[in-house]
N, C-alpha and C positions, 0 to 999 in steps of 0.2 A: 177069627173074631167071635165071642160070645154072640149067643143066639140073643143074648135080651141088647145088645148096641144098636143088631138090624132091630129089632120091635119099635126102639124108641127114637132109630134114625140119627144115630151117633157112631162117631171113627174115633177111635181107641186118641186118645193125646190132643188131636191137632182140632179135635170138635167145638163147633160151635151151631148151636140150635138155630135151625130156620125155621119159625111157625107158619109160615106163610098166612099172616091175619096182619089185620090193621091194627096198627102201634095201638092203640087206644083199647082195643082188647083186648091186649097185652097186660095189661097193668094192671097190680092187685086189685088194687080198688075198687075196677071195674067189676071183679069176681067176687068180690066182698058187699056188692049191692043187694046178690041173694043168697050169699055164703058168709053171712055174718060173723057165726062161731068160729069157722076158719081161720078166715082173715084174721081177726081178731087175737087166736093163736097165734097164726104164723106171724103177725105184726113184732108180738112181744118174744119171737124167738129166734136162733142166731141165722138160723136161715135166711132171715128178713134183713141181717147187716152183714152178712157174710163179706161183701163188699165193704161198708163202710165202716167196719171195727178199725179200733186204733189199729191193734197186732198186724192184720193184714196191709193194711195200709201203711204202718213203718217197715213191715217184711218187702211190700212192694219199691218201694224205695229204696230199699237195702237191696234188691236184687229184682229188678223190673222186668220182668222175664213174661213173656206173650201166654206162656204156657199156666201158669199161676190163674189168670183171668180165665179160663174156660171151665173151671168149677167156682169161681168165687163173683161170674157175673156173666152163665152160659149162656144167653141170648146174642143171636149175632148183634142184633141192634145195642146192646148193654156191653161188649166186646165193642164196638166199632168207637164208643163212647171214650173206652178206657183205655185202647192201644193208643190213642189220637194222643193222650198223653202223659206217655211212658217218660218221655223226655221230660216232662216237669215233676214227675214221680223221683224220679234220679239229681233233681236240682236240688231237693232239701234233704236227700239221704246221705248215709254218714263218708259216700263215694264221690257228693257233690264236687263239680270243678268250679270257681272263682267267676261268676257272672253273675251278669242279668237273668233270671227265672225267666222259662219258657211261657207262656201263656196257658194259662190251663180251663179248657172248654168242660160247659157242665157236663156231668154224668147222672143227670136226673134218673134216668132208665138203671143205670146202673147200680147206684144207691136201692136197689129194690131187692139186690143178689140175688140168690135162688129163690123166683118168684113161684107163683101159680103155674105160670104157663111153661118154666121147668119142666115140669111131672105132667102137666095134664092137657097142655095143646102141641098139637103139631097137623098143622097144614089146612085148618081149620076146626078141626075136631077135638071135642074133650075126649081123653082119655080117663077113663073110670075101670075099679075095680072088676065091673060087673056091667056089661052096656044097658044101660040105660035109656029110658025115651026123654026126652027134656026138652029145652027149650031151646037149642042147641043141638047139632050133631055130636053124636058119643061115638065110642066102639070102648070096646073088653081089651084091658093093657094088664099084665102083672105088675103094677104099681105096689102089690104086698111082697114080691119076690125080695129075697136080701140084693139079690144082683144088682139091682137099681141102686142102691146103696152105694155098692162097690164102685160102680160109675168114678165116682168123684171121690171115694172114703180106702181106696186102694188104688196103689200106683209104682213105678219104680221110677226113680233117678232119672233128671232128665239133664241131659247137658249139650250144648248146642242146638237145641229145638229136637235132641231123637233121645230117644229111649237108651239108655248108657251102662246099662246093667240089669239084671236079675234082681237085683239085693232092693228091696221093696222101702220106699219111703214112707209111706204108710199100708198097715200089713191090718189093719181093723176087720177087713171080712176073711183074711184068714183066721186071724186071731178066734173068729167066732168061729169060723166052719172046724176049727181042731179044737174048741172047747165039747161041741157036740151035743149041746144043752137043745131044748124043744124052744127055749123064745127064740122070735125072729128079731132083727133090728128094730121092726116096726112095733113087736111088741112092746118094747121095752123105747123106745123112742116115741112112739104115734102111741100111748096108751088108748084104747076105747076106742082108735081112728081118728083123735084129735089133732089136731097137726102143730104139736108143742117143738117138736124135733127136740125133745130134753139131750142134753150133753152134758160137757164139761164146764160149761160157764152157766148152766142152774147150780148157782153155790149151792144153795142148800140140800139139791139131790146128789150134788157130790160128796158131800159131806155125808151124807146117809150112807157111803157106796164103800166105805171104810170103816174099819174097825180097830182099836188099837190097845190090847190087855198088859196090861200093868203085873208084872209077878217081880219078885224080889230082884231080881238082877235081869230080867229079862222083858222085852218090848213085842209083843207078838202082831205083825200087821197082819192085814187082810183083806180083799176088798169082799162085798158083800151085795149078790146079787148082780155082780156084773158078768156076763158072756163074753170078754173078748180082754185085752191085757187094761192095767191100768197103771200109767196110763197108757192114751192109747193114741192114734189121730200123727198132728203135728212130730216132727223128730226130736224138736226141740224140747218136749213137754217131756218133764220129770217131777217125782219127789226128793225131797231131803227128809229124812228125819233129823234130828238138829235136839243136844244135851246142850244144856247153860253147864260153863264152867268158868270161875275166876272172874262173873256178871257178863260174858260173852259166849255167842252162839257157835255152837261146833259142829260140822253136820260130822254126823257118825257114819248118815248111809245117803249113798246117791240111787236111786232107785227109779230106771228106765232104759232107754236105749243108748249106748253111743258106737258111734259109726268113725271109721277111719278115711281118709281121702286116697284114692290109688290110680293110676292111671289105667284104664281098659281098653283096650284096643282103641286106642289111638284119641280117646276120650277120658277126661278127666272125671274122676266120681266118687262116691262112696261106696262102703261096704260095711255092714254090721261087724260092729266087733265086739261088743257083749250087749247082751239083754236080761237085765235085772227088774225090769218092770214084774208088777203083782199079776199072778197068773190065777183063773181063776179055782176057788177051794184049796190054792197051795197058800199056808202061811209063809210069812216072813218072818224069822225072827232073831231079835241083832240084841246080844248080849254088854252090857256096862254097868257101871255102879248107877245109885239110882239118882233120883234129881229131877230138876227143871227138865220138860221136854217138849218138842213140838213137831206135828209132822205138814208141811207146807209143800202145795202147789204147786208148782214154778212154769205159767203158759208158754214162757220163751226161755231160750239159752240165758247163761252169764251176761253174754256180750248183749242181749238185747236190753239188759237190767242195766246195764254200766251206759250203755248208749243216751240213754234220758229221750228216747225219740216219743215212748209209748211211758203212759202214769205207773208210778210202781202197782198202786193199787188194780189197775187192769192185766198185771203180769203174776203176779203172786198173793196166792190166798192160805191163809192156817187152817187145814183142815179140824185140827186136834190139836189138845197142849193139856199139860197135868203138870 
């Protein structure tokens, strides 16, 4: 087990956070009475709906799986919220059987996803960069280490509730650790130590994070300033680039991961089977006559776009078009 799991009192998979503090300290708001700017961040960032995004919320439906919820709502109490009901997750997913809907109990706690007390409590004490005297018991956590990241932002295949392969479902902190660049996650995610958690869903820093040159017969991508592949995260998440020909979109290039299903020891699973994702300072570049062009987003698979469970608009964004 990595050294930073024992620091922050986590078991690889099956984790769920016991702060050991009263629910009511728990809760951002509370740490937002003198953590204003924080809060404030974290409010307006994915971290703060990590839980209650459409995507994850039709994905959880589409495959209601115990294991999903221990990064997208780690608090035992925020878990005990959300396995209560799995069964009415699975009533309106696209696997639904022909009934009455189960009863579905709030997830107040839950709707808060990776809160404050994620990262900075356990067992009553805040955890800070640097311990601190406050108002509050502190102690000294590597809360800047990338590992922390990894936690939840790197993982492999899970099937039946175990671990089912090698082959990584998301692969983000290797992706950085073999770029070998001097930013940390933090840098580039927490700029200043603000707790924006920027990703993939700040359009507008996504769109900064790509470049795309126009030469006579050629479309040169790039991405720009990123450390680790892009995209990157989810398995699901790719690009198209995409030529108009004849008033209709073609995509010329699919660019990201796709993975094959195989059985492994006695487990059903996936395995990479190419990776065309943008690697960082290597261009891309996809040769055609010239024309209409666009290169677009895509947060979830085909089948999540054909589904209509989640808004097209929360699934796919243009980054570029000329």
């Amino acid at each position: 087990m990595p050294l930073i799991y024992a620091i922050f009192g986590l078991a690889p998979l099956e984790h769920a956070l016991d702060t050991e503090a009263e629910p009511a300290a728990m809760r951002a708001a509370a740490c937002g009475e003198c953590h204003a700017a924080q809060y404030a961040d974290w409010s307006a960032s994915r971290h703060a709906s990590a839980h209650s995004n459409s995507i994850y919320q039709a994905g959880l439906a589409a495959e209601p799986q115990p294991f999903c919820v221990r990064c997208h709502a780690p608090l035992r109490e925020q878990g005990e919220e959300v396995l209560r009901n799995l069964d009415w997750y699975q009533s309106w997913g696209p696997h639904a059987e022909p009934g009455p809907a189960p009863t579905f109990e709030a997830e107040d706690f839950a709707h808060e996803g990776v809160t404050c007390a994620t990262c900075h409590l356990r067992g009553g004490t805040i955890l800070t960069p640097t311990e601190t005297h406050a108002l509050h018991p502190t102690r000294a956590a590597p809360l800047r280490d990338p590992e922390l990241c990894a936690i939840c932002h790197e993982f492999p295949f899970v099937s039946e509730g175990k671990y089912a392969t090698s082959a990584l479902m998301q692969s983000t902190f290797s992706e950085w650790r073999a770029w070998g660049g001097a930013e940390t996650c933090q840098t580039c995610h927490m700029p200043g130590g603000r707790h924006l958690f920027r990703g993939a869903h700040d359009q507008a820093w996504l769109r900064q994070s790509v470049s795309v040159e126009v030469g006579r017969s050629t479309w040169t991508i790039r991405s720009v300033g990123v450390g680790h592949s892009l995209p990157t995260g989810d398995l699901f998440r790719h690009l198209t680039f995409e030529v108009e020909r004849g008033g209709k979109w073609q995509v010329k290039a699919w660019i990201g991961r796709t993975f094959r299903t195989v059985r492994e020891g006695g487990l059903l699973t996936r395995v990479l089977d190419a990776d065309t994702s943008l690697k960082p300072e290597v261009p891309l570049v996809i040769r055609g006559a010239p024309g209409r062009w666009r290169l677009v987003y895509h947060y979830g698979s085909a089948t999540d776009e054909a589904r209509g469970l989640v808004p097209i608009d929360d699934l796919v964004v243009i980054l570029a078009e000329g």
